[in-house]
N, C-alpha and C positions, 0 to 999 in steps of 0.2 A: 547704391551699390551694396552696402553693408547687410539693407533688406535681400533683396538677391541673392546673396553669397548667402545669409540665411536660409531663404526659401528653398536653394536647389540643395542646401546640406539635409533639410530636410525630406525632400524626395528624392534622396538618393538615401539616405535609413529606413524612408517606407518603403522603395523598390528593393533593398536589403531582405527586407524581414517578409516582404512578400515571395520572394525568391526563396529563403528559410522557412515560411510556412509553406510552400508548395511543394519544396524535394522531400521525396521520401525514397527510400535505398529499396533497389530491385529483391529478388528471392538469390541472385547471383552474387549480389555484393554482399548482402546479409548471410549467406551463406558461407563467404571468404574471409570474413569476421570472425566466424564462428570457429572455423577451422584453425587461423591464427590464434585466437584462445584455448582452444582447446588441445591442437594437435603441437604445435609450434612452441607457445607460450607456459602451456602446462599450467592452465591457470583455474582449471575444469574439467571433471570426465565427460560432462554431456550438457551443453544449451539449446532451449527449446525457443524461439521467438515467433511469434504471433502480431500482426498486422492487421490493423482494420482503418480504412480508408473508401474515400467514395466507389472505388473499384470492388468494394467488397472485402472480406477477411482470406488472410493468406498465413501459417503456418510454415518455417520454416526449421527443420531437427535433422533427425537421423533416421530416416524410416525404417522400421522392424527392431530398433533401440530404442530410443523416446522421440518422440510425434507429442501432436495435439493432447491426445487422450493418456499422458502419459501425468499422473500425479507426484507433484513437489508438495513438501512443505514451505507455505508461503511466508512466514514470521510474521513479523508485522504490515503487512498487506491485511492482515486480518482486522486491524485498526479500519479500513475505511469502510469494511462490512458495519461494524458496529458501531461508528457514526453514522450509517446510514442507517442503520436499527433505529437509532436515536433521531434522527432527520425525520424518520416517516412517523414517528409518534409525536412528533412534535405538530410537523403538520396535519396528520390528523385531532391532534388536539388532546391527546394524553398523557400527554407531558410538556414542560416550558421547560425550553432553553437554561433558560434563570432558576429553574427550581433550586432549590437546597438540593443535595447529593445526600445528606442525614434524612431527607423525607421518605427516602424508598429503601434504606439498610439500615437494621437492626443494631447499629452502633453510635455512641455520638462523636459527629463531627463537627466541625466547625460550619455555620450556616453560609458565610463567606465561600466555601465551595459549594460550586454549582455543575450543573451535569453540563454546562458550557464551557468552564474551566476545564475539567475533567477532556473535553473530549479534545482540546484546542491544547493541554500541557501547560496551563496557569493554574495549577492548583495550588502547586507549592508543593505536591506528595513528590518523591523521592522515585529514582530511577525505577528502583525493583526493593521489593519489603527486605528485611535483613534477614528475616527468617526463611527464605524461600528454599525449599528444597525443589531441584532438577526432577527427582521420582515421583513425589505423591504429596504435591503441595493444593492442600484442601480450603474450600472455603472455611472451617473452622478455622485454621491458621491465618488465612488472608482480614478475618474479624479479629481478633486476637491481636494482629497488628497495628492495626487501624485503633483498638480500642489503646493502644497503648501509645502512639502517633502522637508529637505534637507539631505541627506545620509551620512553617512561619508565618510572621503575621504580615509580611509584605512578599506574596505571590509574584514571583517574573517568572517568563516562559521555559519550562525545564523539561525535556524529554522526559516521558512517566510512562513505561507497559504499568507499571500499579495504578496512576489514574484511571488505563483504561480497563484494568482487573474489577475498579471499583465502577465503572459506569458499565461497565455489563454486569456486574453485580446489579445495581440500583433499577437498569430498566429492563434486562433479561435475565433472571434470576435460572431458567432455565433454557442457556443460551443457544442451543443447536436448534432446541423447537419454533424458536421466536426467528431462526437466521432463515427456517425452512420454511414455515408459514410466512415469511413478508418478507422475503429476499431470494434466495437460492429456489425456491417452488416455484414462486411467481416467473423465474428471469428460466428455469430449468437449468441448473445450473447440477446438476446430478453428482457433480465431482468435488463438490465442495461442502467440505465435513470436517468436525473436530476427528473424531474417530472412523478410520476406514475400514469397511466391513469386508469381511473374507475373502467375496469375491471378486475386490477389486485389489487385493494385494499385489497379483500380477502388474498391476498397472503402477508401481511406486516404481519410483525411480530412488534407488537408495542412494543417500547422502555419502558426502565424503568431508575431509577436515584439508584444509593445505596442503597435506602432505599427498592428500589421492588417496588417503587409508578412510574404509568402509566407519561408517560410525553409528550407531543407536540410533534412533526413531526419539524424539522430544515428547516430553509431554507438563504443560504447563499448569494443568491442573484449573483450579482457578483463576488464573491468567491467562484463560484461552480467551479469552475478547478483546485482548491484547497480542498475540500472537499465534494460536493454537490450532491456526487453521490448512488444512491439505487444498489443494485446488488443479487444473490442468489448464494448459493456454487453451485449447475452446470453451473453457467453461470461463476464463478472464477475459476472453473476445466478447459472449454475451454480454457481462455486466461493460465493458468497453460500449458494446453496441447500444446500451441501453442508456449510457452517460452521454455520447454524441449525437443520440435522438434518429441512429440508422434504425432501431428498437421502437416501439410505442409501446410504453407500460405506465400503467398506473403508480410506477414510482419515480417518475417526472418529476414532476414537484420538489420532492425529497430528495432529489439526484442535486438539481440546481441549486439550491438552498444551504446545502453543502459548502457552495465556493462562495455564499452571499456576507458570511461571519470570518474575519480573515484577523490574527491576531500575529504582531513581529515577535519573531523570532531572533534567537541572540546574533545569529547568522545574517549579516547584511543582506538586503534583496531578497530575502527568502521569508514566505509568509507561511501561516500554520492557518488552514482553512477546519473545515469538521473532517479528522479524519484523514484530508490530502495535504501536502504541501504545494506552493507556486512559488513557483521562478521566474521573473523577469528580465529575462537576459536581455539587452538592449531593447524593452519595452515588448519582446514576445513573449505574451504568457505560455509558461508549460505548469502542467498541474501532475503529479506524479506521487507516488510514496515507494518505498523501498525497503527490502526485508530482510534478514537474514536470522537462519536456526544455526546450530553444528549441525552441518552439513549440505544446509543450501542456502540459495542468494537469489533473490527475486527482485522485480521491477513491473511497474504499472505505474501508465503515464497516459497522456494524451494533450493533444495540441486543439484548444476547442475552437482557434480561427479556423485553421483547417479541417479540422473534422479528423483529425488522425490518431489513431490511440495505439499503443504499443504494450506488449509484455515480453520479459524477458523471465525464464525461469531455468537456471544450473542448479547442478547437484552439488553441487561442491560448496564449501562456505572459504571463503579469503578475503585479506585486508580490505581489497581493493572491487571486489562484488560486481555487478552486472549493471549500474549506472548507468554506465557510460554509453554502452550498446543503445543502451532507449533511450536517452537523451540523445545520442547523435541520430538515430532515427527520427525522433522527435524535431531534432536542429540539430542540419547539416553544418552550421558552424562549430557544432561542437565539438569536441576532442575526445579521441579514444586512446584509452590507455594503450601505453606499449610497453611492455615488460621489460627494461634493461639487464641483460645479465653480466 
């Protein structure tokens, strides 16, 4: 009896999570979400959401205000471009995992850091350097600091944009050409740029802070392979499309390889893969990372039983950011915020 009562607890969690990896929210209900955040809740002037599932990719905004083609600052979403920088030269063979991080920058570190460290937030380097300036903070300043750094000598997993300041430092020294030739060219990803040129200004969607008040444009200088990147939900449907194999690219390999190196995180149930995080929520993986500048909040996820990947991109930057939107997409059991006033 005792096996029994086992067995059917059993499938009745797989029937669960089968039922969670299958829902995913219409253009209707997503749309009604969007509205209570933004009109209701005052928690956003504009969210963009993008869907990609066996039906195809679907977009859901404001049309003639921001749409698909409408450019955010993504923050750190820009973390899993340049693990994946890091992924495709590894597996082609021009870089190891393991290397020292001292073999490819002009400064000395400690050999114990490795571009695997670095990209996973085991290095032990510190949140953000002490010297960073918001305006014009240069790779002279980012070596500078590093030359003056001393780590600890027992590494546990610490959230680092400077780790990964310093591993695009060590394997893209110059980062936008290396993102355009083996990532963004390949996948056509036209919208996704450190620097946005003239004639795509029209297309920003400019930032706001808590308050709904208009805010400056970021620039991180040398910590753009950390955060520094503009991007639009069609142009994070491709790289989606290319992660759940709706896409066939030659960065297959690289893509998967990604989620094969998984390192815990201080966060119970939450692992730090290259670049992505995962979640286990009653044994359904979701894999996602999340972002936020002053003045926007981003999300990028996707469910790899089901094949379903999500983005979510607001202009606005607050406490409580765009999570939840893609994770309850991602899983229907999940919770969306409600703003109590």
């Amino acid at each position: 009896m005792i096996k029994l009562i086992a067995i059917l607890a059993l499938a009745a969690i797989a029937n669960a999570q089968v039922h969670r990896a299958r829902y995913v929210p219409g253009d209707d209900e997503i749309r009604a979400i969007l509205q209570q955040r933004v009109e209701h809740e005052q928690q956003s002037t504009g969210i963009v959401v993008g869907v990609i599932d066996s039906s195809g990719e679907r977009v859901v905004g404001e049309p003639g205000v921001l749409d698909g083609d409408s450019i955010f600052e993504i923050g750190s979403l820009t973390k899993v471009f340049t693990a994946l920088l890091l992924s495709d030269m590894a597996e082609r063979g021009e870089v190891k995992l393991s290397d020292p991080a001292a073999k490819y920058i002009p400064v000395k570190l400690p050999s114990s850091i490795t571009l695997r460290d670095l990209a996973t937030h085991t290095s032990g380097l510190p949140r953000m350097p002490s010297n960073f300036t918001a305006d014009h903070y240069t790779r002279r300043m980012l070596l500078d600091f590093l030359s003056h750094y001393e780590p600890p000598s027992n590494a546990e997993w610490k959230y680092s944009n400077l780790g990964y300041g310093v591993l695009g430092l060590a394997i893209a020294p110059d980062y936008e050409t290396a993102l355009r030739s083996r990532i963004t060219g390949p996948l056509q990803m036209n919208s996704t740029l450190v620097g946005i040129a003239q004639p795509d200004h029209a297309r920003l969607a400019i930032g706001h802070d808590d308050r709904l008040m208009p805010v400056a444009a970021s620039n991180f200088g040398a910590l753009a392979p950390a955060a520094g990147l503009h991007s639009s939900a069609n142009d994070l449907l491709k790289l989606l499309s290319a992660v759940l194999g709706y896409e066939r690219t030659a960065l297959a390999p690289a893509l998967a390889a990604m989620l094969n190196l998984r390192r815990a995180t201080s966060t119970p149930g939450l692992m730090n893969a290259l670049g992505w995080q995962i979640s286990m929520p009653d044994g359904l993986q979701i894999v996602w990372k999340d972002g936020e500048t002053p003045g926007y909040s981003s999300f990028l996820g996707f469910n790899p039983k089901a094949r379903v990947g999500v983005v979510v991109l607001s202009n606005t930057s607050t406490a409580r950011g765009v999570n939840d939107i893609g994770m309850y997409i991602l899983d229907a059991a999940s919770q969306l915020f409600r703003r109590v006033r």
